[in-house]
mmJSON file of the N, C-alpha and C atoms, coordinates in Angstrom:
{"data_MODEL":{"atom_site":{
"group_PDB":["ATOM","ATOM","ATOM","ATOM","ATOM","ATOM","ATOM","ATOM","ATOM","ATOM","ATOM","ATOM","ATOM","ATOM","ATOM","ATOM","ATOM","ATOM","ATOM","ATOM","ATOM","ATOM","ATOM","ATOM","ATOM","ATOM","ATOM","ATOM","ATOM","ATOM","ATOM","ATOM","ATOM","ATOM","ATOM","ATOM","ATOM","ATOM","ATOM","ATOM","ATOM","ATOM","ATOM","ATOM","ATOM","ATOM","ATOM","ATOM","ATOM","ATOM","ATOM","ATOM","ATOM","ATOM","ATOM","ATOM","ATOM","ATOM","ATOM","ATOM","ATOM","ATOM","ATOM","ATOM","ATOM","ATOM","ATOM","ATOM","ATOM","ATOM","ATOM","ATOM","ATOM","ATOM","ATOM","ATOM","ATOM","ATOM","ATOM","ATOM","ATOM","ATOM","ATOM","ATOM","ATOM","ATOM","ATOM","ATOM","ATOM","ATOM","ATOM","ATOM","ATOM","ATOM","ATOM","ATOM","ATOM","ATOM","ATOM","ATOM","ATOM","ATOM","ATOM","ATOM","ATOM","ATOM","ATOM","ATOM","ATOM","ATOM","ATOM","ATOM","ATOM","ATOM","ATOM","ATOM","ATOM","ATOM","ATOM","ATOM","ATOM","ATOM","ATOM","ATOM","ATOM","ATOM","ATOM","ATOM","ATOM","ATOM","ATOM","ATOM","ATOM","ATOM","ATOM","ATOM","ATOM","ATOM","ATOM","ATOM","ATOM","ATOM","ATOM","ATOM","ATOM","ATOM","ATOM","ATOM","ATOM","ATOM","ATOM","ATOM","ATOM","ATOM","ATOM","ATOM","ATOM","ATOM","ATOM","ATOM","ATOM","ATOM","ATOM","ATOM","ATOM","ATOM","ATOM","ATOM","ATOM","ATOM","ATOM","ATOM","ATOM","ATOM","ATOM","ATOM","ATOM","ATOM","ATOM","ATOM","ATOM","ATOM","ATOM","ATOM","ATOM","ATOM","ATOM","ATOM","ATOM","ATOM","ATOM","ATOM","ATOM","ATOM","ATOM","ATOM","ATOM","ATOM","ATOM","ATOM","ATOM","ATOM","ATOM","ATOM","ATOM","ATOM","ATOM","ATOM","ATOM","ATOM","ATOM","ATOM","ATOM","ATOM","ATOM","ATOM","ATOM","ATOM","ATOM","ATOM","ATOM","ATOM","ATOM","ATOM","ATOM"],
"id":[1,2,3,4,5,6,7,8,9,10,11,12,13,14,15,16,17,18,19,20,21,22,23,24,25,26,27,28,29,30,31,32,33,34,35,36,37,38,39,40,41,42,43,44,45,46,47,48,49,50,51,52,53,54,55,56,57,58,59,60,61,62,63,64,65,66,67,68,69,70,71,72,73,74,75,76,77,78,79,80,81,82,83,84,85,86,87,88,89,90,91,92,93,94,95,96,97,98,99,100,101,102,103,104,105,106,107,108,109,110,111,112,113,114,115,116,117,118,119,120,121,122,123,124,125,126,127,128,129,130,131,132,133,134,135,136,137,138,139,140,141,142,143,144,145,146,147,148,149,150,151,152,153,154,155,156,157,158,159,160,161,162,163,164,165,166,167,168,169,170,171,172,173,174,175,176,177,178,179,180,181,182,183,184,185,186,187,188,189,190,191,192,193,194,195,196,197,198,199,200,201,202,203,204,205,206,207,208,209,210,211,212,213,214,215,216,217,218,219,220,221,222,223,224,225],
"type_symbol":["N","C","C","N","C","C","N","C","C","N","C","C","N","C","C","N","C","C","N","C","C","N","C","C","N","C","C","N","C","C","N","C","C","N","C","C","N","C","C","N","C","C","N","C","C","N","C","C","N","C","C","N","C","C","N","C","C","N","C","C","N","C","C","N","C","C","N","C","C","N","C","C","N","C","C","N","C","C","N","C","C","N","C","C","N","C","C","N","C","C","N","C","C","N","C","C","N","C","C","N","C","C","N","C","C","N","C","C","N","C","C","N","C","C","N","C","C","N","C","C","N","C","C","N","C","C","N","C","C","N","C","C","N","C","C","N","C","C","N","C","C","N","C","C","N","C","C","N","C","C","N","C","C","N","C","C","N","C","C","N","C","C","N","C","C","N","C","C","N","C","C","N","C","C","N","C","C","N","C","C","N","C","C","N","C","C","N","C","C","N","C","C","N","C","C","N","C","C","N","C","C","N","C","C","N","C","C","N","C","C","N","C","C","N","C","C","N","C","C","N","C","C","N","C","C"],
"label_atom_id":["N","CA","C","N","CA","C","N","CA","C","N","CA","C","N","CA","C","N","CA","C","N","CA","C","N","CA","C","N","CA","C","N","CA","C","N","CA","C","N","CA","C","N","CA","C","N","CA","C","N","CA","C","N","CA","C","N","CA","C","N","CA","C","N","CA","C","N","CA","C","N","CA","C","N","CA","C","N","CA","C","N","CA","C","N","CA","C","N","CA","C","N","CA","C","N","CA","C","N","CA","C","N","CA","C","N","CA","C","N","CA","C","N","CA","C","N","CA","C","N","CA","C","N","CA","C","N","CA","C","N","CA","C","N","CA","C","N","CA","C","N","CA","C","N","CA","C","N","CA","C","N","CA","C","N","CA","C","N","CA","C","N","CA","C","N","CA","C","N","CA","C","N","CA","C","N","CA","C","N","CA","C","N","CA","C","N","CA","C","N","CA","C","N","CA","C","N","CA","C","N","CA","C","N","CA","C","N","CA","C","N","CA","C","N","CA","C","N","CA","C","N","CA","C","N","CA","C","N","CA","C","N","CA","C","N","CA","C","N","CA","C","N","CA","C","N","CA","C","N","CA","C","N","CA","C","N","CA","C","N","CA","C"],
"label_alt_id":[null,null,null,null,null,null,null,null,null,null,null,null,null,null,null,null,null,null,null,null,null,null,null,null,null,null,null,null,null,null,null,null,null,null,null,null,null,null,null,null,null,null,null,null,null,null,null,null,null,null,null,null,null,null,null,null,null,null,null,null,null,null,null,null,null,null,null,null,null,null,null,null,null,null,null,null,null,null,null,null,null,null,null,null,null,null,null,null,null,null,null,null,null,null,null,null,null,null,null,null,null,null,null,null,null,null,null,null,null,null,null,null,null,null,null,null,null,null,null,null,null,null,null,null,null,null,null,null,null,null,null,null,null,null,null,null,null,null,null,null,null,null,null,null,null,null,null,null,null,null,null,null,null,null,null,null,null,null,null,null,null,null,null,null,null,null,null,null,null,null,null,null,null,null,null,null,null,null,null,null,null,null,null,null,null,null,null,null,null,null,null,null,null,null,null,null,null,null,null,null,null,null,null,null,null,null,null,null,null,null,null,null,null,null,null,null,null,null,null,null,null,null,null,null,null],
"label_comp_id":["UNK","UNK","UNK","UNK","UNK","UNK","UNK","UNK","UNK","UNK","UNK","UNK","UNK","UNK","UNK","UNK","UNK","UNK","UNK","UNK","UNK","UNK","UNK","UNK","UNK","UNK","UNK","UNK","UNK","UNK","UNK","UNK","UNK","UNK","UNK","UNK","UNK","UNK","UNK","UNK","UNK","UNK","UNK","UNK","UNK","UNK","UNK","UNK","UNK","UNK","UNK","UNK","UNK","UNK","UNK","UNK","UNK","UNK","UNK","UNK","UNK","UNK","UNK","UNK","UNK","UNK","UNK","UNK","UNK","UNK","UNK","UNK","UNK","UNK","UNK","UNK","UNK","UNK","UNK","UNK","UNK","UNK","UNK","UNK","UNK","UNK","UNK","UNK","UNK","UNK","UNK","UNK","UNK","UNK","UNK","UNK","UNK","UNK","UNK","UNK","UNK","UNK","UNK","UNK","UNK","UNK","UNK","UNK","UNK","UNK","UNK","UNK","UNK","UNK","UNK","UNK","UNK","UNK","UNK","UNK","UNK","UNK","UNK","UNK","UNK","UNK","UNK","UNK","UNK","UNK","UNK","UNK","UNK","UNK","UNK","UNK","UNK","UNK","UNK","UNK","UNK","UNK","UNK","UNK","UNK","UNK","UNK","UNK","UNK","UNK","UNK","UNK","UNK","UNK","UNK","UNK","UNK","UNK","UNK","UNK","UNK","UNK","UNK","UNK","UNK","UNK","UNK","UNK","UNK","UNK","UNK","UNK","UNK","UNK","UNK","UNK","UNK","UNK","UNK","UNK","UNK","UNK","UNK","UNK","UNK","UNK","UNK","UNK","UNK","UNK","UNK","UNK","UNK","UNK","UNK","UNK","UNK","UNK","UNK","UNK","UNK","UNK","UNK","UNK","UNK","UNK","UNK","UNK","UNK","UNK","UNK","UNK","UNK","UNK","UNK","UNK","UNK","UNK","UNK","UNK","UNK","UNK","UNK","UNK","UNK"],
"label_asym_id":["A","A","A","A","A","A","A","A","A","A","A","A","A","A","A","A","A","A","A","A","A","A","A","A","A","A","A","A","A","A","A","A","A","A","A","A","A","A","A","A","A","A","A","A","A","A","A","A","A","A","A","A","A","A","A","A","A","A","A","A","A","A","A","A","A","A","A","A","A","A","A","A","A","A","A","A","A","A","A","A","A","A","A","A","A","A","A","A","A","A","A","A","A","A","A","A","A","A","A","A","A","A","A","A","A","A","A","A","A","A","A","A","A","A","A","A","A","A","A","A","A","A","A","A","A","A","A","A","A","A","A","A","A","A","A","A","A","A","A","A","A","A","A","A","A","A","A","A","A","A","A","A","A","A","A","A","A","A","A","A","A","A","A","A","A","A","A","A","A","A","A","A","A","A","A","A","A","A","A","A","A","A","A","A","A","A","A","A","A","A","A","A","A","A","A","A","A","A","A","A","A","A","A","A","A","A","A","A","A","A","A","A","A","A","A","A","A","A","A","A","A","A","A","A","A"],
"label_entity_id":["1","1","1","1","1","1","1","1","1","1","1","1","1","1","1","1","1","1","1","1","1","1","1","1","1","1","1","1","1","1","1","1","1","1","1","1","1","1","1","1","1","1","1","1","1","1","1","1","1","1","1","1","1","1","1","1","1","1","1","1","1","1","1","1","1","1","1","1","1","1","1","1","1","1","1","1","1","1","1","1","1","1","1","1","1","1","1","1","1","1","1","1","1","1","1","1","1","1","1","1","1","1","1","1","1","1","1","1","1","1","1","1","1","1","1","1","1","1","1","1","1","1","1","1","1","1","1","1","1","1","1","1","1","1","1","1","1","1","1","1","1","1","1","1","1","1","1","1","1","1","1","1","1","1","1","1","1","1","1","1","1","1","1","1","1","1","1","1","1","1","1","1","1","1","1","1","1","1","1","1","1","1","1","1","1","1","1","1","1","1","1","1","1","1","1","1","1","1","1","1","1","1","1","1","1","1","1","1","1","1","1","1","1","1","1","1","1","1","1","1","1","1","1","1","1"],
"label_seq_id":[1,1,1,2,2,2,3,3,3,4,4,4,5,5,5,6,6,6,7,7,7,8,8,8,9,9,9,10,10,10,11,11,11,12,12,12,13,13,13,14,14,14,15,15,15,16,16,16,17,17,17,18,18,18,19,19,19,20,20,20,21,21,21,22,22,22,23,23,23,24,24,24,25,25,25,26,26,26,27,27,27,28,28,28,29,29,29,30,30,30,31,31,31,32,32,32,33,33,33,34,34,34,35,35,35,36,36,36,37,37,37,38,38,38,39,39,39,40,40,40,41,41,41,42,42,42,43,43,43,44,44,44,45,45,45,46,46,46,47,47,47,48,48,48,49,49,49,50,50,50,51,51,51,52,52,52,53,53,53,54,54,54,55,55,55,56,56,56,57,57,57,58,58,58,59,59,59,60,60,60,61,61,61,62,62,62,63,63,63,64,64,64,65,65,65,66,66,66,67,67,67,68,68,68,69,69,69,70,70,70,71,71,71,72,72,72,73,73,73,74,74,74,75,75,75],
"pdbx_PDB_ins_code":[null,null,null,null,null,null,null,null,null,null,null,null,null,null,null,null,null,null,null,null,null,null,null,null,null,null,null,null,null,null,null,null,null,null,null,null,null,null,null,null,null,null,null,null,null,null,null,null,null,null,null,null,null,null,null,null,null,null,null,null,null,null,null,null,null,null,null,null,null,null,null,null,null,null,null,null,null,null,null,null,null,null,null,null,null,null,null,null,null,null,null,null,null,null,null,null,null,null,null,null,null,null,null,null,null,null,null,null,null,null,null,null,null,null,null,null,null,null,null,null,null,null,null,null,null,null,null,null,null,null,null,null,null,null,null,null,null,null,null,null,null,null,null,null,null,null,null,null,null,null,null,null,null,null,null,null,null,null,null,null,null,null,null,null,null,null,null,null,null,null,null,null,null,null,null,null,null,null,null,null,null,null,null,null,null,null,null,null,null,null,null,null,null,null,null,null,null,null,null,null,null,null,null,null,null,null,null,null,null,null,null,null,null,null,null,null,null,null,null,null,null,null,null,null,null],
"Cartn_x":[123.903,122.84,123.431,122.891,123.054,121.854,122.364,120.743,121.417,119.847,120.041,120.541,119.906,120.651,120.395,121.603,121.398,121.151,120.452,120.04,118.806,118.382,116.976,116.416,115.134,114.203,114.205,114.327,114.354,112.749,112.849,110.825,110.943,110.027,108.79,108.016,108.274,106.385,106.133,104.824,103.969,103.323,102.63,101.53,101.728,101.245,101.145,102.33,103.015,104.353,105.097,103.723,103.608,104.013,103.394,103.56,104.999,105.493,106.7,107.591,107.428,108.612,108.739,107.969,107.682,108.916,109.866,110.775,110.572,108.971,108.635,108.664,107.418,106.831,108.216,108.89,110.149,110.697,110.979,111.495,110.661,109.663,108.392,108.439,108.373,108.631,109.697,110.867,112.011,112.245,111.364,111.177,110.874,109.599,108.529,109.081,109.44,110.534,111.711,112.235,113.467,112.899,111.507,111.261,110.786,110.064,109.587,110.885,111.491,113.152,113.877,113.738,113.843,113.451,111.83,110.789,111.442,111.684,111.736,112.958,114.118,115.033,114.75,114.046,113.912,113.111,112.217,110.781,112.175,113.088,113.849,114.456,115.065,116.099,115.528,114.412,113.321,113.141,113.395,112.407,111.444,111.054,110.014,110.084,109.218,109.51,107.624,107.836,106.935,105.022,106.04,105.176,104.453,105.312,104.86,103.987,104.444,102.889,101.782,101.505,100.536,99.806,100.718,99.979,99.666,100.607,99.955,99.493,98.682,98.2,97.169,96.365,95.034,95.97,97.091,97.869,98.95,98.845,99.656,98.576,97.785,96.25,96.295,95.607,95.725,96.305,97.844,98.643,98.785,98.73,98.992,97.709,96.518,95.569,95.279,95.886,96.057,97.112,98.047,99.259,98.351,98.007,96.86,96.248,95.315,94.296,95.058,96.333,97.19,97.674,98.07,98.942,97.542,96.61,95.58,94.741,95.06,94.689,95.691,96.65,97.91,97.834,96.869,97.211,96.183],
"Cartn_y":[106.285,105.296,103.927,103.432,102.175,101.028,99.437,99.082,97.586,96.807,95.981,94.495,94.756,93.39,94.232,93.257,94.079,92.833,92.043,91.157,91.219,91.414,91.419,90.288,90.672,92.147,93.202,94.15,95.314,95.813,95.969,96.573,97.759,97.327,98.94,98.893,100.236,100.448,101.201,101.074,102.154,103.085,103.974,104.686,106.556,107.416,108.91,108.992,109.995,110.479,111.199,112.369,113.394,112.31,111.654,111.228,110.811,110.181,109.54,110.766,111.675,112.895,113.451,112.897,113.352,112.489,113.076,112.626,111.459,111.485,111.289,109.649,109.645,108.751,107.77,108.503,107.567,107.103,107.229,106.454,105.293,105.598,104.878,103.909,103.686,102.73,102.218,102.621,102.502,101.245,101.88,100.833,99.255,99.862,98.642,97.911,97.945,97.342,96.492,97.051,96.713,95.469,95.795,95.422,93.508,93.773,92.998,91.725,92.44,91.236,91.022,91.439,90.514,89.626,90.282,89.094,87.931,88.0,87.067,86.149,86.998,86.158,85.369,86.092,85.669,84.233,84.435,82.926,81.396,82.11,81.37,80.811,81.616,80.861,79.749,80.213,79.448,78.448,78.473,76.574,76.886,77.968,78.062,78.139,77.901,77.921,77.739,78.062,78.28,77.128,76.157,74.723,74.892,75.06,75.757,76.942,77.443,78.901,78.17,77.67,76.975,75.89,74.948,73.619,74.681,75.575,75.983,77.318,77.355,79.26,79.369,78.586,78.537,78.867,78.381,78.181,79.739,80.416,81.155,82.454,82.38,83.71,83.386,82.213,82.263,82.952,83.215,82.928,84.678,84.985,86.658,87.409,86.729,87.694,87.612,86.284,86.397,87.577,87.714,88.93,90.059,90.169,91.474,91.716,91.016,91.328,91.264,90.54,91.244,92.439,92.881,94.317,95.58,94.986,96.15,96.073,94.888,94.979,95.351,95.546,96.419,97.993,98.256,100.13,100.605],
"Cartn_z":[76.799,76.936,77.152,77.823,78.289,77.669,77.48,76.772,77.693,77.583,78.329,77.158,76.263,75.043,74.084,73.013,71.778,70.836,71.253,70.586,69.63,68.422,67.784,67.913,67.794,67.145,68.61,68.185,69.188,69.725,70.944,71.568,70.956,70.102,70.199,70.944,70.91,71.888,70.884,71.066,69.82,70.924,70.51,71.495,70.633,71.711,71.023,71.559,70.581,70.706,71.831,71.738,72.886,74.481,74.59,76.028,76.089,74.771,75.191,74.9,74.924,75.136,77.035,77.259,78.565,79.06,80.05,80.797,82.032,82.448,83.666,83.112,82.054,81.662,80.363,80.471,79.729,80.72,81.922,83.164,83.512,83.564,84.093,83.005,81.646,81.084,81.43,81.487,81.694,83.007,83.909,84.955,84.808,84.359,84.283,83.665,81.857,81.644,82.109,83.164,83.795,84.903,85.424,86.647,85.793,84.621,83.511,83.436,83.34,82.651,83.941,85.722,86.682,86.967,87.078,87.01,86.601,85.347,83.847,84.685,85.416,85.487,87.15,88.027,89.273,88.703,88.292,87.608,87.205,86.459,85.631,86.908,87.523,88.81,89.904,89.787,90.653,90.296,88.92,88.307,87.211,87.489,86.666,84.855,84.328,82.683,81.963,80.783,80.488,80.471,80.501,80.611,82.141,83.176,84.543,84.621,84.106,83.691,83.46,82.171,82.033,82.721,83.209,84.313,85.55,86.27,87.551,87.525,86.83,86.208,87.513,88.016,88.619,90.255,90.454,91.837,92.036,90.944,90.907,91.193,89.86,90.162,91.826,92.382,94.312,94.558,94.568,95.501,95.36,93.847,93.651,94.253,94.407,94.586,96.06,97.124,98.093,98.811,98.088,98.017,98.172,96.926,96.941,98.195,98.277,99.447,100.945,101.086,102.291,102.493,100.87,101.074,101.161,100.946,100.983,102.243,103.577,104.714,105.245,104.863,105.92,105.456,104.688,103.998,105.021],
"occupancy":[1.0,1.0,1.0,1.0,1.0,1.0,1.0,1.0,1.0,1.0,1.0,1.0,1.0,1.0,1.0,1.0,1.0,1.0,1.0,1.0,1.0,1.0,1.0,1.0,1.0,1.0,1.0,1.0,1.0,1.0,1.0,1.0,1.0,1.0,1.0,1.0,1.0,1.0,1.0,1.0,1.0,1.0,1.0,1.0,1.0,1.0,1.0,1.0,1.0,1.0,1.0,1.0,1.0,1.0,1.0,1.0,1.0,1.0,1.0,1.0,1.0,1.0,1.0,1.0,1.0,1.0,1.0,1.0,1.0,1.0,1.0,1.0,1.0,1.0,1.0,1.0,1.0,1.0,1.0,1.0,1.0,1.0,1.0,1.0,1.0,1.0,1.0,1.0,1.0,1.0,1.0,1.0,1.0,1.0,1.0,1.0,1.0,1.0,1.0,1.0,1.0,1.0,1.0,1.0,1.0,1.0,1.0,1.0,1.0,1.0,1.0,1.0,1.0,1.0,1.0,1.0,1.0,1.0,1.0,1.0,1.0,1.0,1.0,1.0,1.0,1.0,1.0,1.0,1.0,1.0,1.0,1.0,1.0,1.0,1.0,1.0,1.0,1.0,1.0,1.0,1.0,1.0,1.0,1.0,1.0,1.0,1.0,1.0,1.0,1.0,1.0,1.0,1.0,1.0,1.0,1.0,1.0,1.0,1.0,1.0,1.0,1.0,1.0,1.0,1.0,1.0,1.0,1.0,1.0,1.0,1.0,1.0,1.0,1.0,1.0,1.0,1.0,1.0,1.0,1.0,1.0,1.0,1.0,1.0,1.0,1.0,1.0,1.0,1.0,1.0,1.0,1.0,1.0,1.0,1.0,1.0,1.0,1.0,1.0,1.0,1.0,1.0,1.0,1.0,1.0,1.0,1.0,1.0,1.0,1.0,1.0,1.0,1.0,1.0,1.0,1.0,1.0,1.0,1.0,1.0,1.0,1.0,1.0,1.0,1.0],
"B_iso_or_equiv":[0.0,0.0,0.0,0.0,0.0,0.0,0.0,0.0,0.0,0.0,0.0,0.0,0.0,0.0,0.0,0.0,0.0,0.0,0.0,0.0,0.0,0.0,0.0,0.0,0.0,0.0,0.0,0.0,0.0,0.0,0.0,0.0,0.0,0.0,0.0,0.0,0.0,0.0,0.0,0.0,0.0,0.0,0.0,0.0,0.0,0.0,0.0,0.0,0.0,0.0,0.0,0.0,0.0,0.0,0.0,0.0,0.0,0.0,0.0,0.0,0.0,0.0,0.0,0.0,0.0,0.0,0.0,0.0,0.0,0.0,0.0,0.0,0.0,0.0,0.0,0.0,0.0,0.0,0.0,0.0,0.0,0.0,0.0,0.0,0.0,0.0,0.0,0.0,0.0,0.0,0.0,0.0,0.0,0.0,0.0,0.0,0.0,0.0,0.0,0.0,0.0,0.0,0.0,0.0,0.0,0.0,0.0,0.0,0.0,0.0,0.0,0.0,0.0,0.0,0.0,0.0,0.0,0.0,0.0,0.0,0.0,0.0,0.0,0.0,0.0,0.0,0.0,0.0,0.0,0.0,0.0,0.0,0.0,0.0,0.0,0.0,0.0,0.0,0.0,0.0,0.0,0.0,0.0,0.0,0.0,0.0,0.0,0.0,0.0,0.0,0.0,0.0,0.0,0.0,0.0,0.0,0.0,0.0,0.0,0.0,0.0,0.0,0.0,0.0,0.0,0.0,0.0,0.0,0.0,0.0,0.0,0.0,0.0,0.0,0.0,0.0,0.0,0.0,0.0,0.0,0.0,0.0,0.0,0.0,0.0,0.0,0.0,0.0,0.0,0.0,0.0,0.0,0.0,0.0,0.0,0.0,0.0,0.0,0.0,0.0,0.0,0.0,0.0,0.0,0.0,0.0,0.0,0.0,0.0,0.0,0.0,0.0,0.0,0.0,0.0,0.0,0.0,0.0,0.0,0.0,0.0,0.0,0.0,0.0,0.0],
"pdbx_formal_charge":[null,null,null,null,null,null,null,null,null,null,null,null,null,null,null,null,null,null,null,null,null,null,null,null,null,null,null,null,null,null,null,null,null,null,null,null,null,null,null,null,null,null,null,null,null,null,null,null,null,null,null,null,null,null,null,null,null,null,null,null,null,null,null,null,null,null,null,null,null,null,null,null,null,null,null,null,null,null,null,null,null,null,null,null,null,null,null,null,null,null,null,null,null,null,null,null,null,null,null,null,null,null,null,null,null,null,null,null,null,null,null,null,null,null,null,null,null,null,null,null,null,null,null,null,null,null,null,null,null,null,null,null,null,null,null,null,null,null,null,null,null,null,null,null,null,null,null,null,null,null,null,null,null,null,null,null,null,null,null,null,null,null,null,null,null,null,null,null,null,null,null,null,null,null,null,null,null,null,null,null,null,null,null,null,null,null,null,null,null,null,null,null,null,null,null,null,null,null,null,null,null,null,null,null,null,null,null,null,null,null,null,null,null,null,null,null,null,null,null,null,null,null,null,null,null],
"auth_seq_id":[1,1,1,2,2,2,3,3,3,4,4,4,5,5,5,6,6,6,7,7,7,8,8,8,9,9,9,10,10,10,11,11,11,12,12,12,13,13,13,14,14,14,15,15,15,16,16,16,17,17,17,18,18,18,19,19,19,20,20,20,21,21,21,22,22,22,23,23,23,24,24,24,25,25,25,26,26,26,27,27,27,28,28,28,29,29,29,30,30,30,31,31,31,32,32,32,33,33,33,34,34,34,35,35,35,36,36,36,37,37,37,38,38,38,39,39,39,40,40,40,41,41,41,42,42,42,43,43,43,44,44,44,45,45,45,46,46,46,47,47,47,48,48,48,49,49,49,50,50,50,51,51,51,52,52,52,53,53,53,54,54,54,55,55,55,56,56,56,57,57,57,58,58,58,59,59,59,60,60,60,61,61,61,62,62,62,63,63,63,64,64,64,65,65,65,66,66,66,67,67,67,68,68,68,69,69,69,70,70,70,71,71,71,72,72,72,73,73,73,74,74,74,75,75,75],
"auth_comp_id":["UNK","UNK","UNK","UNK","UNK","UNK","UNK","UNK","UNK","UNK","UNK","UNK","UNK","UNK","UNK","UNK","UNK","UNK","UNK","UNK","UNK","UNK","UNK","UNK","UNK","UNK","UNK","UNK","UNK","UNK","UNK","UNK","UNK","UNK","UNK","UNK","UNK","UNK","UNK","UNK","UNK","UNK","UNK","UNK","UNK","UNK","UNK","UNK","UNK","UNK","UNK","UNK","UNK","UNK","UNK","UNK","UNK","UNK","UNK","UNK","UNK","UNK","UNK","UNK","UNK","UNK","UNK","UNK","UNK","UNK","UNK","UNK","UNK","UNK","UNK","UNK","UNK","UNK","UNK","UNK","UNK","UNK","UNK","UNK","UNK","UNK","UNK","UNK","UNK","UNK","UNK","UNK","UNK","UNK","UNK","UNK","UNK","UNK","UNK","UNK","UNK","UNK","UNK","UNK","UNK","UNK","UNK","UNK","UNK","UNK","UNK","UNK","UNK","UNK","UNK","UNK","UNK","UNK","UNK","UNK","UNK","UNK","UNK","UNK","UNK","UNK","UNK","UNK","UNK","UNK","UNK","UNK","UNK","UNK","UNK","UNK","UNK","UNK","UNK","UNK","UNK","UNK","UNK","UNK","UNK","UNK","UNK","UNK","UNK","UNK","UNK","UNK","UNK","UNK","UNK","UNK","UNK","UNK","UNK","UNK","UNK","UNK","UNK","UNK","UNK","UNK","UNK","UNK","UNK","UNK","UNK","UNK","UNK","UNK","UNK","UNK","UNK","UNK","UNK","UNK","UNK","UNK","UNK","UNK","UNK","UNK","UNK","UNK","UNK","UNK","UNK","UNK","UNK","UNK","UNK","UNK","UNK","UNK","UNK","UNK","UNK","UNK","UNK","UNK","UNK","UNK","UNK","UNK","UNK","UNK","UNK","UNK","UNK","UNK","UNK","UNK","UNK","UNK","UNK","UNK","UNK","UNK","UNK","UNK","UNK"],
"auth_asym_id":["A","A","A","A","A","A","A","A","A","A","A","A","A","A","A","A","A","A","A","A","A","A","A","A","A","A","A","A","A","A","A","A","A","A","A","A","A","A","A","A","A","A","A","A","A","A","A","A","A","A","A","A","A","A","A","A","A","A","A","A","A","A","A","A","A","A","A","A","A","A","A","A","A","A","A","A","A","A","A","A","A","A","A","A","A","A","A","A","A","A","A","A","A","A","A","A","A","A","A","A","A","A","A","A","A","A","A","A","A","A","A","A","A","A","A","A","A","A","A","A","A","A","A","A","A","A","A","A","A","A","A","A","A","A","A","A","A","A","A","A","A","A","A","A","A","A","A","A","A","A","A","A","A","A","A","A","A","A","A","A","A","A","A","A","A","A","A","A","A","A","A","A","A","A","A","A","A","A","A","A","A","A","A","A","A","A","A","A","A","A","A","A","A","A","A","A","A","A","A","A","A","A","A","A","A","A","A","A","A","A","A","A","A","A","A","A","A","A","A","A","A","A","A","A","A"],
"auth_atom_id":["N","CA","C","N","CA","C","N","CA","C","N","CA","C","N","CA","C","N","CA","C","N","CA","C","N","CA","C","N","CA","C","N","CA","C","N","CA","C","N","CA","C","N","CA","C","N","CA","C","N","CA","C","N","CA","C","N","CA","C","N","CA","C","N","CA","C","N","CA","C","N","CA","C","N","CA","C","N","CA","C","N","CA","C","N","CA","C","N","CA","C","N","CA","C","N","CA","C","N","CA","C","N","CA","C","N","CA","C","N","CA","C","N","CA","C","N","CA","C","N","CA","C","N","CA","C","N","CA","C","N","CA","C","N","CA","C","N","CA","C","N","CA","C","N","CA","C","N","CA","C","N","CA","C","N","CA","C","N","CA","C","N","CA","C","N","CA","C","N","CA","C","N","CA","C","N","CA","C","N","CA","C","N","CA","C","N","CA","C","N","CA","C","N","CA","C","N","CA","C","N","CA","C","N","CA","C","N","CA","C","N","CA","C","N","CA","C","N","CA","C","N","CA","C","N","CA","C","N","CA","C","N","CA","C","N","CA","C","N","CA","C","N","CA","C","N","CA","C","N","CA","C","N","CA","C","N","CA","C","N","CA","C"],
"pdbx_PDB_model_num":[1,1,1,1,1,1,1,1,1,1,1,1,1,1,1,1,1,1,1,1,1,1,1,1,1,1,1,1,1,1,1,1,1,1,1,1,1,1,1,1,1,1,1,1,1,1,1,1,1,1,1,1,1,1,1,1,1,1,1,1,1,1,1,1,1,1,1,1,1,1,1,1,1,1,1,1,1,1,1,1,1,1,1,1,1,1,1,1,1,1,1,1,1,1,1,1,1,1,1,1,1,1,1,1,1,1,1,1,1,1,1,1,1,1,1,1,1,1,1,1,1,1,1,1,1,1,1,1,1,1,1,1,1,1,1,1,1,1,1,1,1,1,1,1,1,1,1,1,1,1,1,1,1,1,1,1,1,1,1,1,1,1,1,1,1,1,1,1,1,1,1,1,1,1,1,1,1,1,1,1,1,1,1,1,1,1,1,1,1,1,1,1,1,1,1,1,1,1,1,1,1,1,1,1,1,1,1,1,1,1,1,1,1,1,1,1,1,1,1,1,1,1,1,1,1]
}}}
């Protein structure tokens, strides 16, 4: 196993057990996760920080839901 920090407090996830035995759905967290803490670092490289979330929240919803509605006129 490989981990990405070993810094605490460590993620839980909570949820039913059963699902998280499933191989499929431990990747799939696994992802999202992973995809979660690029994000985190792409935002950071950019400029962005948390004070920026908040002042341009209204410019950002735009800009993502304009995204949206392009990638679903090209399907």
């Amino acid at each position: 196993r490989q981990t990405v920090s070993t810094l605490q407090p460590r993620l839980m996830i909570s949820g039913e057990p059963a699902i998280f035995e499933n191989p499929d759905n431990q990747n799939l967290i696994r992802a999202l996760l992973l995809a979660a803490i690029r994000a985190a670092v792409l935002w950071r490289q950019c400029g962005g920080g948390r004070l920026s979330l908040v002042l341009h929240r209204r410019a950002l919803v735009e800009a993502a839901s304009g995204l949206l509605e392009a990638s679903r006129s090209t399907d």
